[in-house]
N, C-alpha and C positions, 0 to 999 in steps of 0.2 A: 027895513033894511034895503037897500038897495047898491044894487052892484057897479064896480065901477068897468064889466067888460061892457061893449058894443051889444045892442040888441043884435037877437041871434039872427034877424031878417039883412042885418047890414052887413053882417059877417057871411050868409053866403053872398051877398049880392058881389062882397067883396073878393070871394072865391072863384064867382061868372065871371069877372071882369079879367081876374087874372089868366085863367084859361082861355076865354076868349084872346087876350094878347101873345098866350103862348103860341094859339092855332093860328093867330093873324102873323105873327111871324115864323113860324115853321111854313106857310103859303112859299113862302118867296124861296125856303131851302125844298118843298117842294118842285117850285119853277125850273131850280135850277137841277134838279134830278131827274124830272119831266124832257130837258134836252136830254139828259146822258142816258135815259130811256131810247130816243129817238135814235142816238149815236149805235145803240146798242143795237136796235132794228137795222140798223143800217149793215155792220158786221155783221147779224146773223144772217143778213138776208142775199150777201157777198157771195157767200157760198163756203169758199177756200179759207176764210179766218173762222168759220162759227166754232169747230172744234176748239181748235189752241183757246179762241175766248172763252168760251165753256170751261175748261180745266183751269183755265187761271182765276175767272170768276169764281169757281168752285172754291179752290185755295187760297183765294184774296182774303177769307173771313168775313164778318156780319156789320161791321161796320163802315158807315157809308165813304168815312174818307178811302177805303182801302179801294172799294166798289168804285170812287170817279176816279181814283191813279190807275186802276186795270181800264175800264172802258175809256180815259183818255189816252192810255199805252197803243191800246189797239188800234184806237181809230187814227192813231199817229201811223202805226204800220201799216193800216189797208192803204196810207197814201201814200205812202212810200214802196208797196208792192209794183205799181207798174215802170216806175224808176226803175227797180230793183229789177223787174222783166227784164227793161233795153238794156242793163247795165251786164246782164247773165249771157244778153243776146252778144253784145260787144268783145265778150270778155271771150264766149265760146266760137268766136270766129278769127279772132289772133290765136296763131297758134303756140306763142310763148305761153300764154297765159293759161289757155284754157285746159290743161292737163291738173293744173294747182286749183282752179278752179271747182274743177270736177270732182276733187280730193276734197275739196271743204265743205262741198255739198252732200258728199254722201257720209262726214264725221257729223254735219249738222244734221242729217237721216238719221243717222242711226245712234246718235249720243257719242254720251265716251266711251273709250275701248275697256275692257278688262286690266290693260296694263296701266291708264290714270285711275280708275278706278283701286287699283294697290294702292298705289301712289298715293292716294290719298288718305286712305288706310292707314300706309304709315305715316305719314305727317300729322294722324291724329295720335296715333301711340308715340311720336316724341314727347322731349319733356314739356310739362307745364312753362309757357314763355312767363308767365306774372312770378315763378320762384327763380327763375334769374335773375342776374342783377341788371344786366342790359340785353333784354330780350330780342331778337332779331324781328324786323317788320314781317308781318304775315299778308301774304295774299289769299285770297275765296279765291280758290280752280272752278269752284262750281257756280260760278257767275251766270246768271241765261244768256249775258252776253256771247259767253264763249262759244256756245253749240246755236246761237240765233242768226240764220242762214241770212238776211240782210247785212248782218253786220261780218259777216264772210266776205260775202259779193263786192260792199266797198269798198273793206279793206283792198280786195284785189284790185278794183279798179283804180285805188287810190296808185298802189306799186304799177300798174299800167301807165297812168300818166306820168308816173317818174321814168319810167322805160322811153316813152315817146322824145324827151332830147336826147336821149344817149342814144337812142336807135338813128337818129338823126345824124349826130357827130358822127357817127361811124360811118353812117354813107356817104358824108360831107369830108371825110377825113380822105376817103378813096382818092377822091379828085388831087389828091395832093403826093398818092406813089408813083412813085417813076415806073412807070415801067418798057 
């Protein structure tokens, strides 16, 4: 009798082969997490980011896409930290600005207050939006945008440059009372 499988020597050879292709292309998904190693050394060795990266790394989960969107987040921020310096420097030496300034820096310190935190509270004990019939659109209050101090600092600087013609007009308007 004879059998119609593959002698058993071709069937592993055919096992090496396939592993071997899996490790020769896992190399190149290696490669590319070999950089975001590097990226990674680079915030930790920052100083000022290793923290935040740490807990977000922590929280990211075990899976590597989660792992390159946090270490590509981050290393988006440490470049946009010294921006973020001149723009805090800019912003705390007008003194329109820098009162509001100061207020956003220390809600991004120190989180949300006790009273969004209700707030939130109860908009979870409202009703179920899916057993209405047209449920009202919902926002996330707990966006990390909201309390992420870069994205404070621009916003202001974004309302500074709106400031800058109107501060203008108004000094230009001068030239035009009688007096």
């Amino acid at each position: 009798l004879m059998s119609t499988s593959p002698p058993l020597h071709r069937h592993h050879a055919q096992l090496r082969r396939k592993a071997a292709w899996h490790h020769f292309k896992m190399l190149f998904v290696d490669l590319i997490d070999f950089s975001l190693v590097l990226l990674s050394l680079i915030i930790v060795l920052s100083g000022w980011r290793a923290l935040p990266f740490w807990r977000s790394l922590r929280s990211c989960g075990s899976r590597r896409k989660e792992m390159r969107v946090c270490v590509l987040s981050h290393t988006f921020k440490l470049l946009l930290d010294p921006v973020c310096a001149v723009c805090i420097f800019i912003l705390l030496v007008t003194f329109i600005r820098a009162p509001a300034i100061i207020r956003a820096l220390k809600k991004c310190y120190n989180g949300p207050s006790q009273q969004e935190i209700e707030k939130k509270k109860e908009k979870s004990n409202a009703p179920n939006p899916e057993e209405e019939d047209l449920p009202a659109p919902t926002q996330d209050s707990s966006s990390s945008r909201e309390y992420d101090y870069q994205w404070a600092v621009f916003r202001e600087m974004i309302q500074l440059m709106q400031d800058i013609p109107i501060t203008l007009i108004s000094l230009l308007s001068l030239w035009r009372m009688p007096f």
